[in-house]
Structure formats: C-alpha cells, structure tokens
N, C-alpha and C positions, 0 to 999 in steps of 0.2 A: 395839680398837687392833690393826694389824698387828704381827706377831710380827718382831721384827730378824732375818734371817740371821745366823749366824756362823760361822764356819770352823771345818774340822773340826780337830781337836789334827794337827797338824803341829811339824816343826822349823822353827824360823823365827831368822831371822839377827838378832842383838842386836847396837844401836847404844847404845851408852855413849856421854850429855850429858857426861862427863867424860874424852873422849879432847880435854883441852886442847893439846897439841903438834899433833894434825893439824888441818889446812883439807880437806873433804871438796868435792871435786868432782865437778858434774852435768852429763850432755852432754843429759840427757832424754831420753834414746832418738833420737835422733835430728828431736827433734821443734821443735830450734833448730837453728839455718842454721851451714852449715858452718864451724868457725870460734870460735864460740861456746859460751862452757860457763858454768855459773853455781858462786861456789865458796863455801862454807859455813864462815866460821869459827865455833865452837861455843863456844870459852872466852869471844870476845867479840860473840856473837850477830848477826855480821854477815853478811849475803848480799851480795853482788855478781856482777853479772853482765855478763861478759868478753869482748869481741871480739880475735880476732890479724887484723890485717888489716896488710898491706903494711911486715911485718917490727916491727912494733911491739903489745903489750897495749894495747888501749884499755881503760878503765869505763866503761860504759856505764850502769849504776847499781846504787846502793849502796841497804841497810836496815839499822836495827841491830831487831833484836827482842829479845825480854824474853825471862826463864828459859820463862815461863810460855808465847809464842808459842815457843818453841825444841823443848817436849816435842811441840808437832801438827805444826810446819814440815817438822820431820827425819822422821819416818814418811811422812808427805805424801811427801815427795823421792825416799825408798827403797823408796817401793811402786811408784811412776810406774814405767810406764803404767799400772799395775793401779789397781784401790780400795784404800781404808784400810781395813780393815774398824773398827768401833767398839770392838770389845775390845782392839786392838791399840793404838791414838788412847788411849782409855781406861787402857790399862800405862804407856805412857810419860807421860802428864801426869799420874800418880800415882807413879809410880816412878821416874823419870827413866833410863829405860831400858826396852828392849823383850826379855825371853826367852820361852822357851816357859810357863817357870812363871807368870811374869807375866800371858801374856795369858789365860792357863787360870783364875787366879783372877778374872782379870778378866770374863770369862766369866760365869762364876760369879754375880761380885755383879752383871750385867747382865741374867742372868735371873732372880735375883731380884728385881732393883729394877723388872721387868715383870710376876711373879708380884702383887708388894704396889703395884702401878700408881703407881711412884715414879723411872717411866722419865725424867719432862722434868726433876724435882731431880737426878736422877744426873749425867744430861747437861748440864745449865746451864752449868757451869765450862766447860766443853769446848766447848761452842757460842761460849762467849763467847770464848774465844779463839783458836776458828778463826775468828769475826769479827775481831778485832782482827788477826791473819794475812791474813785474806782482804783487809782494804783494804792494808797495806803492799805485798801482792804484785801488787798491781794494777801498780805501778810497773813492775815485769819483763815485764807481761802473762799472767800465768798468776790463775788462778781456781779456786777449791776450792769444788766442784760438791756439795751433799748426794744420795746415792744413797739412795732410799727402806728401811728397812730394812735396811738394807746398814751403810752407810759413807758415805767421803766419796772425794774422789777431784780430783788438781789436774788442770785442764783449759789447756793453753798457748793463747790467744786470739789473741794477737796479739805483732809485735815490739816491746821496752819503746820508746819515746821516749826522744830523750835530755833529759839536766836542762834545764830550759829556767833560763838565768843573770837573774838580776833586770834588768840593763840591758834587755833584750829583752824584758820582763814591762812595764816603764813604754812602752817602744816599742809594742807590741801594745795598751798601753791607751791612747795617744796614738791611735792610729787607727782606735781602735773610737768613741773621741768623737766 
C-alpha cells in the first residue's frame, strides 16, 4: 500500500462549526465569474450560491447539508485552490473544528491506522461523507476530486444550472413522449 503524504506541522488557520452568527463567504479564487460568490451558513448547514447581476442578488441554488457533510464541506472550501490534506478532513469530522493540535493528532492516529493496515476502517466515515458532499455539490458544479495519497481537493467543473421548476419538468416530459 502507498504511504499518504502529510504535511509537515505547520500553523494552520482554525475554522469553528460553531461560529453560528457568521455566513462565511466564497469567491473561489476567482474561479466563479464575476459576480458570483457562494455563501456558507454553518448554524443551518446551508450553501447557496449567489449571482449580483443588474443591481439585484439572484439564488442561483441552494443545499442544506448535515453536521456530518458540514465538518468535509468547510475544509474543502478553505483550502481551495489547494488540497485537503487527510489529516486535516480527518480533525474536523472528529473534532468539529480544525487547529494545529488537532491535525497533529490527527496525524498521529493516521499513521498508525497505516502502520496496523486499518487505513480503509479509519477512513470509511469520511469517504462516506465526502460522498454524500460530493453529489449535493454537483448542483453548484464543483467536485471533490480524491488525490492519491494526499487528500482530497474541490475541483469547479462547471457553471450550476438553475432549479429547473416542476411546470417545466411535465413540459420536458411531454416532449420527450
């Protein structure tokens, strides 16, 4: 089995699941069109994401995700561009929060859980809910790409659609008959 990368002990910026008063907003590096930014509220696990066009906020669309999608979503968000690394992915859906100490222990029990080859149980939870993550954000268009031994890392693909409204869903299936 290849050995995971991990980052070397650094300072790294801690995001508290329990800053309920702020909505955290993302421009993604630039990597959504001018205009557009996606804004994270955290007390009610909601993502949407926002166009200003022609003096007015549009929603372009909304998610609500779970505690459990909220501890991968937020690291995901705050590393972009970069990767996630595992240890860090790993601090925050244990800890619900990411610091230095955090990721150090985290660290820790990920190389041991490579040492006693109990790497795929450690990781399961966390696979499983950067799946449950990864189809919700399909909707915005972004993708959370696994990097081999590494991490993980959200990849923008495309721009989101907008909701398609039910009247227009029987429309489309009338003239596919």
């Amino acid at each position: 089995m290849q050995r995971p990368a991990t980052r070397s002990k650094s300072k790294m910026t801690s995001s508290d699941l329990r800053r309920d008063n702020e909505i955290l907003h993302f421009s993604l590096q630039d990597a959504l069109p001018q205009g557009h930014i996606m804004a994270l509220n955290p007390k009610f696990g909601t993502l949407s994401y926002l166009s200003y066009e022609s003096d007015r906020l549009l929603m372009i669309a909304q998610e609500q995700f779970t505690g459990t999608e909220m501890s991968v979503l937020l690291p995901l968000l705050e590393m972009f561009p970069y990767y996630c690394p595992y240890e860090v992915l790993y601090a925050s859906f244990y800890n619900g929060s990411v610091s230095e100490e955090n990721v150090e222990e985290s660290r820790e029990k990920l190389d041991q859980a490579i040492e006693d080859e109990q790497w795929d149980q450690e990781m399961r939870p966390i696979r499983d809910a950067l799946s449950r993550t990864r189809i919700k954000l399909r909707k915005f268009g972004i993708d959370i790409s696994s990097i081999l031994a590494t991490g993980y890392i959200l990849m923008v693909a495309s721009m989101p659609r907008p909701i398609i409204k039910p009247r227009e869903i029987e429309r489309e299936a009338i003239i596919v008959l």
